[in-house]
N, C-alpha and C positions, 0 to 999 in steps of 0.2 A: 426726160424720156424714161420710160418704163422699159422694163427686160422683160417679165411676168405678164402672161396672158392667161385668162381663162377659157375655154371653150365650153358651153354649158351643151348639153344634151336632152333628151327628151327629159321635163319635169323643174330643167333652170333653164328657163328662158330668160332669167333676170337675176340679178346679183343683188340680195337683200344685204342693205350696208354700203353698198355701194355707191359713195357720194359722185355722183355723173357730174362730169366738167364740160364734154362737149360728146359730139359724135360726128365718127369721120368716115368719111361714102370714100369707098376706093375702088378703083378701076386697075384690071390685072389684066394681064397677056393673055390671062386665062380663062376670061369673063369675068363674071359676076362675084362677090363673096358671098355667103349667108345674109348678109347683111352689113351695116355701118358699122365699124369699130365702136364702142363705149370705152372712151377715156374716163377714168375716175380716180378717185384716192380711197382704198378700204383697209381698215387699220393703219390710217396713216401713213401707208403705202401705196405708191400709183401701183393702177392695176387694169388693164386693157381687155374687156369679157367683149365676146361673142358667140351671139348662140348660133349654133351650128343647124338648127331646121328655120331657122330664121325668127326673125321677134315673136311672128304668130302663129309658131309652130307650124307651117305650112308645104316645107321643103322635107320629103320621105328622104329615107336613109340613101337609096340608090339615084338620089337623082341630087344629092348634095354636090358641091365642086370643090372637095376636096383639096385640089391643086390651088384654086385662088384663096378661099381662105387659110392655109399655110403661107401662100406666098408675099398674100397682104401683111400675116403678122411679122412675117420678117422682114419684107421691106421696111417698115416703122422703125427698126430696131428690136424686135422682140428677138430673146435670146431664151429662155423656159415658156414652157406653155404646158398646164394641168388640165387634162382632157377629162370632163365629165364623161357619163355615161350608165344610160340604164340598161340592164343586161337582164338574162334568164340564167336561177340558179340550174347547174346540174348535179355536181358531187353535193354530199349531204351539207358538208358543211355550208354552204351555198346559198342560206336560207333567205328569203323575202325580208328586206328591208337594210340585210349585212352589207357593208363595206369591203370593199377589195381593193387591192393594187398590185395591181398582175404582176408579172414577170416574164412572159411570153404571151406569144400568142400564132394561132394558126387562121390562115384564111382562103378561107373558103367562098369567097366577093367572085365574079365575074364582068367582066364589060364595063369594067370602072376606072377611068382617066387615073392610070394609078402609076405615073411617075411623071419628072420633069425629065429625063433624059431622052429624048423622044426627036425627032422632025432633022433639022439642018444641023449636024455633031462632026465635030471632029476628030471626035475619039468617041470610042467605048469606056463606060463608066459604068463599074460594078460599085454595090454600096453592099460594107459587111453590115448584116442583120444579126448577126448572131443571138443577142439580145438585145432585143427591138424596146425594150424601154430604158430611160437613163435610171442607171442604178443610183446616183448620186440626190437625183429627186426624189427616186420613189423613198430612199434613207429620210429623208426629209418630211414626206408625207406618216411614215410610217412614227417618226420621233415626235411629228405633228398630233397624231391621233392619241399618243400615251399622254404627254400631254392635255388632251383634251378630255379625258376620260372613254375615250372610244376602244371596241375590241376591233379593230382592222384585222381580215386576214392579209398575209404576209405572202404574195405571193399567187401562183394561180393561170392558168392558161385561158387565152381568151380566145373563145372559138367567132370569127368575123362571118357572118352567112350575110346575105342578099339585100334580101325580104324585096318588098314590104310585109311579105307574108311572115305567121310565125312558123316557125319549125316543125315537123311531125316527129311522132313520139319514136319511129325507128330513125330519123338522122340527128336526133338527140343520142339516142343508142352510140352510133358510129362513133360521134363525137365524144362519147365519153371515151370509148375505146380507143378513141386516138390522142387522147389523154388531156380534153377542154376539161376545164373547173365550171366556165362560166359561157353563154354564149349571147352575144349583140350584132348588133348589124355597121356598126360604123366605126368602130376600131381599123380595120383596112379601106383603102389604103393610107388614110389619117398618119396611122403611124410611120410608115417606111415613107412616106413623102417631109413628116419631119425631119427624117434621117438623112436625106437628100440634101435637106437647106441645112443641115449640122445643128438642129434646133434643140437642148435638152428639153425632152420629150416623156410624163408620168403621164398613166390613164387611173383616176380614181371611178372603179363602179359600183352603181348601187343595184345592189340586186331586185328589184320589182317585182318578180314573180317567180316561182317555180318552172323550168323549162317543160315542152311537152313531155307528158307521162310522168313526171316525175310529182307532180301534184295529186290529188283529185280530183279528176272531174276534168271539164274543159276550161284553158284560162279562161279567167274573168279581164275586161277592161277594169270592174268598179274595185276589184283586188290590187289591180295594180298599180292603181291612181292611188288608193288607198296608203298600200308599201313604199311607192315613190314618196307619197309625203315625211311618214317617218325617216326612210332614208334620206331625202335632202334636208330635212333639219339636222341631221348628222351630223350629213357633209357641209354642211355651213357653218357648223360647229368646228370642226375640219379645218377649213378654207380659213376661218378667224387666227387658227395656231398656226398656220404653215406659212401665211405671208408675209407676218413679220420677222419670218426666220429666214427666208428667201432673199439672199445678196440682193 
């Protein structure tokens, strides 16, 4: 049994390297997952990926079930889980194709199945968020990347919006005012539902594009397909030094 999960994002639907052993259909309390777990071995180590829009990319960020796929990784036994994630740069540093691993994040999600504490309880259950990602991964990720030869930024607020739409170039504004680095659509409730099942919980994101305004011109899709690619060769580059270092 594996502890290590991946979660890919828009641009990993699939884990290159990743020797597939089987695939497991699971059934939650909470419906549906994304899709089958992919049991594999990558570097030699088991490793447990699901993509999070489903294999054919077909699941939008707001209609994902957040709650089942966390609860299916736990049930199995997963104990970390490394959340991909393509995001929009906003602060300068922020650029198309860079690496991040946040350290906070704000969200800004609406009407999204965003806890298990909910229905028949008999208690009240508060969970501290303080910071909502584990320090002790992202340490890992970050030792991972010098190792690898990568510049990772170190840190970083991740502002969580809606969508499916992108953002307008005045609620990019706000957002930087209220102090985002980076903004995506699927970081909440993803993370505070890890934090629920006590899952050690890192978001590694690739920045895709320039957020609105902050570019020229109006996003491009063929830009950002473009950036994703550099980015996920990165991050796979990434993912090869960080899992054999992963208990």
């Amino acid at each position: 049994m594996t502890g290590l999960a991946i979660i890919g994002g828009t641009g990993l639907t699939s884990l290159k390297n990743l020797e597939i052993e089987r695939r497991e259909v699971m059934h939650t309390p909470y419906g549906e997952p994304s899709g089958p777990l992919v049991h594999g071995t990558m570097c030699g180590r088991p490793v447990v990926f699901l993509p999070r829009h489903g294999t054919a990319h077909t699941i939008p960020p707001h209609e994902v079930n957040y709650r089942a796929n966390l609860w299916a990784l736990q049930n199995i036994g997963i104990t970390k889980v490394i959340a991909v994630a393509a995001v929009g740069g906003i602060t300068a540093a922020m650029k198309p194709s860079a690496l991040a691993i946040p350290d906070q994040i704000i969200d800004y999600t609406w009407s999204r199945q965003h806890t298990f504490f909910q229905g028949d309880l008999t208690k009240v259950t508060h969970v501290d968020f303080t910071n909502p990602y584990s320090e002790e991964l992202r340490a890992i990720l970050l030792q991972a990347g010098r190792a690898a030869g990568l510049d990772l930024h170190d840190g970083g607020t991740y502002g969580a919006t809606q969508g499916p739409r992108l953002e307008t170039a005045a609620e990019i504004t706000r957002m930087e005012r209220d102090g985002c680095d980076i903004v995506g659509m699927t970081g909440m409730p993803e993370a505070a539902l890890a934090r629920e099942l006590e899952l050690s919980y890192a978001a590694c994101a690739v920045v895709a594009n320039w957020a609105a305004g902050r570019g020229v011109g109006e996003i491009s899709m063929d830009d950002i397909d473009r950036n994703l690619k550099v980015g996920m060769d990165r991050l796979r580059s990434l993912l090869e030094q960080v899992i054999p270092m992963i208990d």
